[in-house]
C-alpha positions in Angstrom: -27.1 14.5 92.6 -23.3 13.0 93.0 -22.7 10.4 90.0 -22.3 7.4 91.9 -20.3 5.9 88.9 -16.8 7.8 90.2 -17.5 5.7 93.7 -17.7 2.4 92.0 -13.8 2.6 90.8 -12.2 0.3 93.1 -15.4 -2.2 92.8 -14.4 -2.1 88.9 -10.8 -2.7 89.4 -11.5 -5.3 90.9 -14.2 -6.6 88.6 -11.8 -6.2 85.2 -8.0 -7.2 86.9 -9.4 -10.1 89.5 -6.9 -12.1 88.5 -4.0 -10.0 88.2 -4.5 -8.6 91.6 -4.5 -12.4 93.3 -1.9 -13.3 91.0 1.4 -14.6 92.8 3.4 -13.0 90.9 1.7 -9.3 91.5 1.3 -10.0 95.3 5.2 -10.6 95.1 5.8 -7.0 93.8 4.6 -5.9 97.6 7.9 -6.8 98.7 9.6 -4.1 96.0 9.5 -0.8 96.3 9.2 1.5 93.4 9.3 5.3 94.5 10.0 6.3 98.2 8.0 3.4 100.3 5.6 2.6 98.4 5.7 -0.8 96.5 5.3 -1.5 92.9 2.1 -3.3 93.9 0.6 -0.3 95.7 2.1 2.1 92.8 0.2 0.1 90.0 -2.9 0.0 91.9 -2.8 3.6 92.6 -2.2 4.2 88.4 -5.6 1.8 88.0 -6.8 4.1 90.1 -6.3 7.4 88.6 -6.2 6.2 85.5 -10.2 5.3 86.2 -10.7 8.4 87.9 -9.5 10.5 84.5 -11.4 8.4 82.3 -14.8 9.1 84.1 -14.4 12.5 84.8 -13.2 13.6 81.4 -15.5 11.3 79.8 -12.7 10.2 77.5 -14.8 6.9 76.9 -11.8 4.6 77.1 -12.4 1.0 77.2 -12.1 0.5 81.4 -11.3 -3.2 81.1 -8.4 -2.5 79.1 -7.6 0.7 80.8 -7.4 -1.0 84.9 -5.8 -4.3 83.3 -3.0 -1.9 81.6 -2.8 0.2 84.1 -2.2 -2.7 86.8 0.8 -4.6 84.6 2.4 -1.5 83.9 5.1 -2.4 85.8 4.8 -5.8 85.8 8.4 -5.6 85.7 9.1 -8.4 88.8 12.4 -7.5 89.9 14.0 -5.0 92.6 14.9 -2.1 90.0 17.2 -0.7 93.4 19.4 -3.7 93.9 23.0 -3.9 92.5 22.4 -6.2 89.9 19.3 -3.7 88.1 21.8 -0.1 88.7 24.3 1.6 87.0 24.5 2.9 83.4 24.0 -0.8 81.7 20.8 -1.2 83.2 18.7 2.2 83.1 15.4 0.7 84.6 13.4 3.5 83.2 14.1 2.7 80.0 14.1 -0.9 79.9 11.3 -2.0 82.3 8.4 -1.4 80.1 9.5 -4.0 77.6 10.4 -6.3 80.7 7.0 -5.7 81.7 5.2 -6.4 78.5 7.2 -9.4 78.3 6.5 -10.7 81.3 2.5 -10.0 81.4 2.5 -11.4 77.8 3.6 -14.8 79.6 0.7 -14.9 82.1 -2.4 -13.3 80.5 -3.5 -13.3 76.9 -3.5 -9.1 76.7 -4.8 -7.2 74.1 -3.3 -4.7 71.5 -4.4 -1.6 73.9 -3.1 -3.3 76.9 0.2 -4.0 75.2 0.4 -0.5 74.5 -0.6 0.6 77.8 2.3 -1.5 79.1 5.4 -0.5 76.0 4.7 3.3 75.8 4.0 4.1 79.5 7.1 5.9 80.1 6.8 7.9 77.4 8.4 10.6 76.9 11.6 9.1 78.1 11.2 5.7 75.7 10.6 8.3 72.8 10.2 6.0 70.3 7.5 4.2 72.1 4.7 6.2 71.6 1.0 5.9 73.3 -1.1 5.2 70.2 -4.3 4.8 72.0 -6.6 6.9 74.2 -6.0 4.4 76.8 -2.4 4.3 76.8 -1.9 8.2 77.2 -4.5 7.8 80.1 -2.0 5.3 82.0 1.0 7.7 81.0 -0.4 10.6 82.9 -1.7 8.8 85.7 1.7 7.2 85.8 3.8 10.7 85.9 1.2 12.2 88.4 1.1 9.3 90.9 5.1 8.8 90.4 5.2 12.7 91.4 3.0 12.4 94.5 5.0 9.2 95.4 8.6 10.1 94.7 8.2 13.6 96.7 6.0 12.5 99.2 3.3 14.4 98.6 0.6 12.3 99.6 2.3 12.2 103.3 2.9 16.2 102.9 -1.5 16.1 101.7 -2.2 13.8 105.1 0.0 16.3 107.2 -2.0 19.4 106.0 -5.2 18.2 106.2 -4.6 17.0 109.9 -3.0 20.2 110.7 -6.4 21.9 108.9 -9.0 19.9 110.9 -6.8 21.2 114.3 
């Protein structure tokens, strides 16, 4: 028998990050894009997702409502990182949005200490001294590098492609 928990994912998302996901400001990061096409929006909800996904079928036991809420303002960054103003040496996005994020989600939703850290060490290693110091937070970190990889080489168009090609 299939556990039906793993189905119930998005259902859950949606239950613990409500607010953040009908928030004006997170609907507004549609209109950015963060690797290839896909937006920031789209890109945070696909980290919930995975980030979900991981925790149930490791049973790592993380704290879900912390986990999606983390994993959704992870990049709650609210800028275009690819416009003139956020390039060049001065302003090395990867290393500075996390803090911009965690700043900006502290202004809108009362977050806890795990969520915080979800939010600061997420691009770990790169921000090496901003280490994920809870079960949570490394969750988010991996979810983040694997969906970042899938996005930023196009892997899940490649993954359509083939399985089209498959069923033929």
């Amino acid at each position: 028998m299939k556990n039906t928990k793993n189905f119930n994912i998005r259902r859950d998302i949606h239950k613990y990050g409500n607010d953040i996901l009908h928030s004006k400001n997170f609907l507004s990061s549609n209109k950015n894009i963060q690797h290839s096409d896909v937006s920031v929006m789209k890109h945070s909800i696909k980290v919930a997702y995975a980030s979900m996904w991981l925790n149930r079928k490791l049973h790592l036991h993380c704290k879900e409502r912390e986990l999606a809420r983390g994993a959704l303002l992870h990049d709650y960054f609210l800028y275009d990182w690819h416009s003139p103003e956020h390039c060049g040496l001065k302003n090395l996005h990867g290393f500075y949005h996390p803090g911009i994020a965690l700043k900006n989600a502290a202004k809108e939703y009362k977050l806890t200490d795990r969520e915080r850290n979800i939010i600061g060490s997420h691009m770990w290693p790169l921000t090496f001294r901003h280490i994920p110091t809870c079960r949570e937070a490394w969750v988010v970190t991996a979810a983040d590098k694997y969906i970042s990889t899938i996005e930023s080489l196009r892997l899940n168009k490649l993954h359509k492609f083939i399985k089209k090609k498959v069923r033929a």
